[in-house]
N, C-alpha and C positions, 0 to 999 in steps of 0.2 A: 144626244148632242153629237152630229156628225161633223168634224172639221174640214172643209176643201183647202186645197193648197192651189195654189199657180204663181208663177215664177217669169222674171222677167230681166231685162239684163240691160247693162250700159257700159264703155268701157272704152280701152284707147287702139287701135291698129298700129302696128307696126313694120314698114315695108322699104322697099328701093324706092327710090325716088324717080322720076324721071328726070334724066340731066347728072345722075351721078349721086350722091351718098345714101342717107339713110335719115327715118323722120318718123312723125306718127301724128296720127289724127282721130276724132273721135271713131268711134264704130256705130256700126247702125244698131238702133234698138232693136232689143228680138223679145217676142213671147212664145209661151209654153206651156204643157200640160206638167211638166215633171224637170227635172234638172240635167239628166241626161239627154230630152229634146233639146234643149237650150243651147249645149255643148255641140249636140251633132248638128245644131244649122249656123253655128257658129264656125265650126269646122270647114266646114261644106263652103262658106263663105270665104275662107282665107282663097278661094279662088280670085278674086277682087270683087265680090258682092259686099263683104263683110264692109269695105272701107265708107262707107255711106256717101260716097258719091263724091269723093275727094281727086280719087284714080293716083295710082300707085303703076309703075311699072311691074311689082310682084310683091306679096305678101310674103312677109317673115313666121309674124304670130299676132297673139293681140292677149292683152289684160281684161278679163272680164269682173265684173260685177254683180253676181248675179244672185237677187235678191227670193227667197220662198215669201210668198206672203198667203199666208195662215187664217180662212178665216170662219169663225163660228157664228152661230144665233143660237142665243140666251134670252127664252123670254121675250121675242119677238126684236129682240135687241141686236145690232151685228154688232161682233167684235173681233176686228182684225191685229193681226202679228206680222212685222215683216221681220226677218233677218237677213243680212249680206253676207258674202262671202267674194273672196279672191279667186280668180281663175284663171290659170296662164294656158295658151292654146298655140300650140305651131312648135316651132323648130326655134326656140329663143335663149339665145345665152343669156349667163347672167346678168353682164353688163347690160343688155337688154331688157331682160326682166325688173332691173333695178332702174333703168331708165322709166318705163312705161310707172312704175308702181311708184315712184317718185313726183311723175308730171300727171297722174290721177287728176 
């Protein structure tokens, strides 16, 4: 009994505005082979790919979500696992960090 894993993510951006302050909006969905691809196109995104088509003057960081899901065959049966987890990406102070994790 072989388990696969893949992993996939949702979560909020955090960025300047255009016109002056600061805000956030969802992020775009990402998929993966592992957890650390998830991170690095996640990363790669705070370019302003990551904001899902909202458009941001510049990205700060973003809260990720990012889920393993686990799955086997038993007996010709599938049986899947998912777990989450939290993940903060960029250059994000606290108050930042507690914003994004708050308006989840």
């Amino acid at each position: 009994m072989k388990a696969k894993e893949s992993f996939k993510s949702t979560g909020l951006v955090y960025g300047n505005l255009w016109g002056g302050g600061e805000g956030s909006y969802p992020a775009k969905k990402l998929e993966g082979k592992t957890k650390a691809d998830i991170l690095e196109q996640a990363t790669k995104g705070l370019d302003g790919s990551l904001d899902a088509g909202m458009g941001f003057e510049s990205l700060i960081g973003a809260i990720l979500l990012i889920t393993t899901i686990t799955t086997i065959v038993v007996k010709g049966k599938t049986f899947t696992n998912e777990e989450t987890e939290e993940e903060f990406i960029g250059n994000l102070t606290e108050e930042q960090q507690e914003f994004l994790f708050v308006n989840l």
